[in-house]
N, C-alpha and C positions, 0 to 999 in steps of 0.2 A: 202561416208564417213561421221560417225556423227560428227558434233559438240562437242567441248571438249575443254580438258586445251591443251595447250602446253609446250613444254621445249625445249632448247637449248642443241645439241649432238654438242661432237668433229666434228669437219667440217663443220661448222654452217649449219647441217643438223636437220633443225626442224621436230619434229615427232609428231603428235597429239595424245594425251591420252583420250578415252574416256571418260567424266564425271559419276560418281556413287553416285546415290543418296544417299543423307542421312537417315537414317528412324528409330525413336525412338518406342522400341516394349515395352511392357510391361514388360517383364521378364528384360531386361533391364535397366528400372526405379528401378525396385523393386527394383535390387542389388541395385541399385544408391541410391535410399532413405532408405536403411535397414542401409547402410554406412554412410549416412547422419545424419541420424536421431539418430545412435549409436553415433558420433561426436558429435554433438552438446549434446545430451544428457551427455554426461562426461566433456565437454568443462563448461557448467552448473555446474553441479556437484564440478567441479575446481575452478571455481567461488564460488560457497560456501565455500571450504576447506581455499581458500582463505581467506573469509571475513564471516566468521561464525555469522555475527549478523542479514543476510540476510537467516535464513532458509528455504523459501519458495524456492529458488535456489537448494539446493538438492530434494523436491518434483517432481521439474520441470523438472529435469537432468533426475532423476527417469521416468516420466511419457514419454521423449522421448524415453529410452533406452526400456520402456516395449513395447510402438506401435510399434519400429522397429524389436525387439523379436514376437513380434505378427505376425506380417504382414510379418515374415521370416520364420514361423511356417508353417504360411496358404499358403503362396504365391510361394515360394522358394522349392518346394518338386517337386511333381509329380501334372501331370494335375488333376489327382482323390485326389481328399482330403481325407485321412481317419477319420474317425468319432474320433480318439483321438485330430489328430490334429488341426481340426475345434474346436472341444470343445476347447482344452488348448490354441491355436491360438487367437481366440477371446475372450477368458478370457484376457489373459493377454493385448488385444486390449481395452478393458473392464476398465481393474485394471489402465490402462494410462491415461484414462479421469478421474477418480477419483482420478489418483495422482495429475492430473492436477486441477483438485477443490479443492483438501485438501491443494493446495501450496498457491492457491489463497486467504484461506483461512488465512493463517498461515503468509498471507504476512500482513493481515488487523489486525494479532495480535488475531485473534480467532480460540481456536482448532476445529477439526474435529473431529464426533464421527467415531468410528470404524463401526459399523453398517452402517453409509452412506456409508462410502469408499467401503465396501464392499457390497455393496446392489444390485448394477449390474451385479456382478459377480455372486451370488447367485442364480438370477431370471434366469439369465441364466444358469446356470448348473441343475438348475429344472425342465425347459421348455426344454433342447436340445433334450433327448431321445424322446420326443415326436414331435417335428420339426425336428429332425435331415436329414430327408427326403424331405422336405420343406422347398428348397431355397429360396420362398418370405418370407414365416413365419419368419425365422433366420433375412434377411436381418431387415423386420420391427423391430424385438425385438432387434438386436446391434446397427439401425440405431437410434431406439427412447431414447435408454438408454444412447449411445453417445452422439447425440443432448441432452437431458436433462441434463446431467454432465459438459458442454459445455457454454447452459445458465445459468445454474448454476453460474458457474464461473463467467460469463461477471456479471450476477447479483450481486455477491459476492465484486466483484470491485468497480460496482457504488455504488453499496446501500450504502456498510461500509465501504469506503478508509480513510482512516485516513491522507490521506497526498494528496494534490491538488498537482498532480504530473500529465504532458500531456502526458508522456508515457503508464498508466495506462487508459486514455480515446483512445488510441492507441489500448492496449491489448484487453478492450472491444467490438470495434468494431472488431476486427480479432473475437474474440470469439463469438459475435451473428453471424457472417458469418459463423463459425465452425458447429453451433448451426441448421442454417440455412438447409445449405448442407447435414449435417445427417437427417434434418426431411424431407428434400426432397428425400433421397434415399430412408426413409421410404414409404414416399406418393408411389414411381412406381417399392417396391415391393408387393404393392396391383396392379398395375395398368400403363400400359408404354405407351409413349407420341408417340409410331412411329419415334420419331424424334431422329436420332443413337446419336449424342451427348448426348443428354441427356439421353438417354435408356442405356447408358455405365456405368453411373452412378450406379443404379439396380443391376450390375453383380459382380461377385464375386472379380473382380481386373480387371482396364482394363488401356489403357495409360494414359487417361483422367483423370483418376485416380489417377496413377502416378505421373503423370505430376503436378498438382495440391497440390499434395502434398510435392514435390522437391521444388516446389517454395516457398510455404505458411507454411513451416515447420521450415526454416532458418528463416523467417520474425520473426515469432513468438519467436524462441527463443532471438532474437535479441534485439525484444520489453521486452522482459522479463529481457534479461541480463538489458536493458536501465532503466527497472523501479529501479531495485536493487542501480543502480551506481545512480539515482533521489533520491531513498529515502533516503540511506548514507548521499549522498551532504543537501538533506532538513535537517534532523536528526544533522547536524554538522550547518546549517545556525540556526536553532531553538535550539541548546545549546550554542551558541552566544551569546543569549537575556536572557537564564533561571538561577537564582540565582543558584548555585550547592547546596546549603543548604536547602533552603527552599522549590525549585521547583516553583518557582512564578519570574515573569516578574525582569530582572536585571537594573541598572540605565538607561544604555544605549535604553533596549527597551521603559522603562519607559519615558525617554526624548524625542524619537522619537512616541511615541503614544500621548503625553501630546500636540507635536508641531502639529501632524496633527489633532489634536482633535479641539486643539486654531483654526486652520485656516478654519477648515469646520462648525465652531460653528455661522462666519460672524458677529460681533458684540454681540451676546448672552451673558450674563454673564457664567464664565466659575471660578469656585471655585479649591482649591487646599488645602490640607492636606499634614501637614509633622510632621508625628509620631515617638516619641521617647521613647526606654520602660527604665523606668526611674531606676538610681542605679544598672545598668545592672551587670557592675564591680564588685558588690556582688555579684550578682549570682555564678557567677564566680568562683569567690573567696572560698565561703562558700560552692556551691553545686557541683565544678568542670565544668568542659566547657563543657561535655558530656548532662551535664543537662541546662548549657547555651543555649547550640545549637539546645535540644527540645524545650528550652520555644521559639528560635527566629521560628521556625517551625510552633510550637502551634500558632503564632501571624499570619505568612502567611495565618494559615488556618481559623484565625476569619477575615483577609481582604475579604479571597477568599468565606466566606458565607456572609458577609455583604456589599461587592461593587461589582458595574458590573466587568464583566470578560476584564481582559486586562486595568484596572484604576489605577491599583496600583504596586509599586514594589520596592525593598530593595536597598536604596540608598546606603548602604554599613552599615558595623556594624551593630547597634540598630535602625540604622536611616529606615526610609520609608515613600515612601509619593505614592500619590493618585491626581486624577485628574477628576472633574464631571463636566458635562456640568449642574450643579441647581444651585440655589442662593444661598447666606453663609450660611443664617437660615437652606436652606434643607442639605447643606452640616457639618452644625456643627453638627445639629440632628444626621447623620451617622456616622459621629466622640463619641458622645454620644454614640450608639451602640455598636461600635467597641470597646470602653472605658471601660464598664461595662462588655461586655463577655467576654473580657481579663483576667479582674480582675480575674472574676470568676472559669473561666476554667481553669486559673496560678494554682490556691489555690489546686482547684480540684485535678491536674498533682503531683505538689510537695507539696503541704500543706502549703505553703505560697504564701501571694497574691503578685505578683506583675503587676505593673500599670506602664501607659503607659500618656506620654502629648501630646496634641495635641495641633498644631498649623494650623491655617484656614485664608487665604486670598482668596481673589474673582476681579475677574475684567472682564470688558467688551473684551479692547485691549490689555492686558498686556503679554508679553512673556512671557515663562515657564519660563524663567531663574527669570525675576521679581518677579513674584506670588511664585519660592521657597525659593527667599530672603524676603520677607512680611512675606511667611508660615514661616520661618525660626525666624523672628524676632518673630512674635508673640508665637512660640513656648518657647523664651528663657526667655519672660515674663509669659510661663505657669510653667515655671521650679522658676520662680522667687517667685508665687502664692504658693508655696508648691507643686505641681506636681498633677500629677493624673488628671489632670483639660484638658477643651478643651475650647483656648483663641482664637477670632476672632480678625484679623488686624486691 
């Protein structure tokens, strides 16, 4: 008698049940990841519908729903492939790495030309009548235009992320791995290792196969849902700190850059500006708030050409101040600057100049909060001077 499970009968008469193994076939996976893959693909998709400002999310939903359409084309038929189905099977296998680059794209804020997305699919429905008969051939040309579509993408993550987000250093290594796999199925449809693991790889669907992608398909989309719910949260941490008017650094970042700026300086002189554009009230008044709220604009955009990046920012109203690791003389100098292209560029905009005072203090040890009561004072002796002027503490 073999070995096996047991169970408990009426009359504590125990009966042994033979064991049956378990055994994961291919045709099997396939359903299981065409289901998978359609799932997640719309679960994506849902996530977009939901939160519309993430549209890389629909790409993404896209590009699952077309591999499991693909790979249900080719796989899911009859053992004999027909030559429509291979064609359209692997197009659409094709058209899912491209959606998959054009989302990754689209996540960095840059579009996608039409011509790339479609450039795999192309090559391939050129080349097929003539490989159609030559299953390494095929293999090489889906396997190299996949893996290229692939590093594509991991490339597209790192080079231009717009946002230090650790789920997108996540996506990129699944996708050199993606990248990977595809140019090695290429390499042993020229040429096969002997070794069946790997030589499974080469065939046209195998468990290995399968299997590999049951696992690594959820990952993925997972890492993808994670980047979208990263960016949102970054996107709402980074409109915390941004003036809504001007688009430039708000009091709060501006405080907390000023404080870490004092502390890493260790004894340096560390200078500070607090700009006030003078008779604002008027503007107001005479040209409406519409034109007020260009000129406070126009003023962010002569800080943001004439101070380093992240130094200055709109204390609230007219006010603004700035913060530089030089000494007062170099820091009034760029007060100067700032003074005169104001002027200038005001006059330009609406036809009348309006001017701006500045007030400058400097210290070694002094907190931010000190050096914007000094900048502060001295500002109220440039409003004293007649205006327009830049007064040092």
């Amino acid at each position: 008698m073999r070995k096996g499970m047991s169970f408990v009968l009426p009359g504590n008469l125990v009966t042994p049940v033979a064991t049956l193994p378990m055994t994961l076939d291919s045709a099997t996976l396939s359903v299981a990841f065409v289901l998978l893959a359609m799932v997640l693909g719309g679960l994506l998709v849902f996530a977009w519908a939901l939160n519309q400002k993430v549209r890389a999310l629909a790409w993404w939903g896209a590009a699952f729903c077309l591999i499991a359409s693909g790979i249900a084309v080719v796989n899911l038929g009859k053992a004999s492939v027909s030559y429509t189905a291979l064609l359209a099977g692997n197009s659409l296998a094709l058209l899912s790495y491209a959606a998959l680059f054009a989302g990754c794209r689209l996540f960095n804020g840059r579009a996608t030309p039409i011509a790339l997305v479609g450039a795999g699919v192309a090559i391939w429905c050129v080349a097929f009548p003539f490989i159609y008969d030559k299953p390494g051939y095929r293999l090489v040309l889906i396997a190299l235009a996949a893996g290229a579509y692939a590093l594509l993408s991991a490339w597209e993550l790192w080079r231009h992320a717009r946002q230090p987000l650790a789920s997108q250093r996540v996506a990129i290594v699944l996708l050199v791995l993606l990248a990977v796999l595809n140019i090695a199925r290429a390499g042993l449809g020229v040429t096969l290792t002997s070794i069946a693991w790997i030589d499974a790889l080469a065939s046209r669907w195998s468990t290995e196969m399968a299997l590999f992608l049951v696992v690594f398909t959820p990952t993925l989309a997972f890492i993808f849902l994670s980047m979208a719910k990263e960016s949102v949260e970054f996107g709402y941490k980074q409109a915390a700190f941004i003036d809504p008017l001007t688009g430039i650094p708000n009091r709060r970042a501006f405080m907390q850059h000023a404080t870490r700026l004092i502390r890493s300086t260790k004894g340096k002189t560390v200078s500070c500006l607090v700009f006030d554009l003078d008779n604002f009230k008027r503007i107001n008044d005479g040209y409406g708030h519409d034109v007020g709220d260009n000129v406070l604009i126009l003023f962010g955009d002569i800080l943001e050409r004439h101070l380093p990046k992240q130094s200055f920012g709109r204390l609230g109203g007219e006010e603004f101040a700035a913060i530089l690791p030089v000494s007062m003389q170099e820091a009034t100098g760029k007060a100067e600057a700032v003074r005169r292209a104001f002027s200038k560029a005001s006059k330009d905009m609406i036809g009348a100049e309006v001017t701006v005072s500045v007030g400058c203090s400097a210290s070694k040890s002094a907190a931010v909060e000190t050096l914007l009561q000094e900048a502060d004072l001295a500002l109220y002796r440039a409003k004293d001077h007649g205006r327009n002027v830049v007064v040092s503490a």
